[in-house]
C-alpha positions as a printed Julia matrix, in Angstrom:
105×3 Matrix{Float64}:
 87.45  111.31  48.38
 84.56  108.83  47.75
 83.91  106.72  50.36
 81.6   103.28  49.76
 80.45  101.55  52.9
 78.42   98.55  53.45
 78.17   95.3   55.59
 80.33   92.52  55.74
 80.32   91.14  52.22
 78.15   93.48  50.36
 80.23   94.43  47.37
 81.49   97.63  48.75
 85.22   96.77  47.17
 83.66   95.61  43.98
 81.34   98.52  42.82
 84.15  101.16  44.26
 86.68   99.3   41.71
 83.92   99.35  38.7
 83.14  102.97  39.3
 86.39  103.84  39.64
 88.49  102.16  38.12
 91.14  104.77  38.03
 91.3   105.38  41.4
 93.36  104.83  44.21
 91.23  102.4   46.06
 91.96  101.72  49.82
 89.98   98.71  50.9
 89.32   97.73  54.47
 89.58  100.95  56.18
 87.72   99.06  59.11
 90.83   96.71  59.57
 92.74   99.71  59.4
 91.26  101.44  62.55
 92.45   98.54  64.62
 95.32  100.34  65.25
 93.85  103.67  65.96
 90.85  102.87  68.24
 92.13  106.02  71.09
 92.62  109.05  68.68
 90.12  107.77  65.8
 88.9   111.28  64.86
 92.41  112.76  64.76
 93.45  109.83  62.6
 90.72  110.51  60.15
 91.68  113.75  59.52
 94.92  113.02  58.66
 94.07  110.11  56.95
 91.94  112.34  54.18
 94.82  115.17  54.13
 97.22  112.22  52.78
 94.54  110.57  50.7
 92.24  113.53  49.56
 91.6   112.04  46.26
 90.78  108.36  47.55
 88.5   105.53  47.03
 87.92  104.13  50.51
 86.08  100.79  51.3
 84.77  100.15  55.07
 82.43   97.19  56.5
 79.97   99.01  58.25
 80.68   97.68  62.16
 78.66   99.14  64.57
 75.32   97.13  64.17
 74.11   94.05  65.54
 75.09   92.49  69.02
 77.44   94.61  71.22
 80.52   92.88  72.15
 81.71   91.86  75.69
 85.0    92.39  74.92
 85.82   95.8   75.61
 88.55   96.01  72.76
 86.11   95.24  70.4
 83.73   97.83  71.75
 86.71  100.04  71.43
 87.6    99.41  67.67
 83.61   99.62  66.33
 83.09  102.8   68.58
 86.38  104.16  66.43
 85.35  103.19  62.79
 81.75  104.25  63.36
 83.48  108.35  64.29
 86.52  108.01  61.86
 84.1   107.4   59.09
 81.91  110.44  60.24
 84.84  112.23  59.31
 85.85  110.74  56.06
 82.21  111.13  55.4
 82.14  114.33  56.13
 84.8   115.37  53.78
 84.01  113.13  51.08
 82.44  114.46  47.74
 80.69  111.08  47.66
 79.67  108.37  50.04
 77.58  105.36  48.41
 75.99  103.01  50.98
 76.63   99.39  49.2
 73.82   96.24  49.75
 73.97   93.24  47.6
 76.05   95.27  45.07
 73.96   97.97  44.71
 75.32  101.53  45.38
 72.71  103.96  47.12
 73.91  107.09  46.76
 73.93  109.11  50.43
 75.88  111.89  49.34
């Protein structure tokens, strides 16, 4: 797996489709959590045994102004530990601002 994360509008898609162009990419994953905000760990894992060979894109949503809305608080406290799984799995994760790739691992 190779996993490129970023914030909102940083290119993460973008450079994840030039440097891998091949790949099965899986935008979004952010959006994705939405769904999965109460077992977000559990759905990482087997997220990455279906996809082990993916190219995931996720806005990085945990920074900035907490939310009020509980919900919210919810979904950005699950993307922030489902990607600490996918990270920890992946062979590559590349931190993505203004369409540059920083490699992290």
């Amino acid at each position: 797996m190779k996993l490129y994360i970023g914030g909102a509008w940083q290119g993460q898609e973008e450079l994840a489709r030039r440097e891998c162009p091949e790949g099965e990419i899986i935008p979004d994953f952010h959006e994705i959590m939405r769904r999965h905000t109460e077992d977000a760990r559990e759905f990482a894992e087997a997220f990455y045994r279906a996809h082990p060979q993916a190219v995931v894109t996720a806005n990085e949503v945990g920074g900035g102004i907490v939310p009020m809305d509980p919900e919210e608080r919810a979904w950005r406290e699950a993307c922030g530990r489902a990607l600490c799984v996918l990270a920890g799995h992946a062979d590559q994760v590349t931190r993505v601002v203004c369409g540059l790739g920083v490699r992290l691992k």
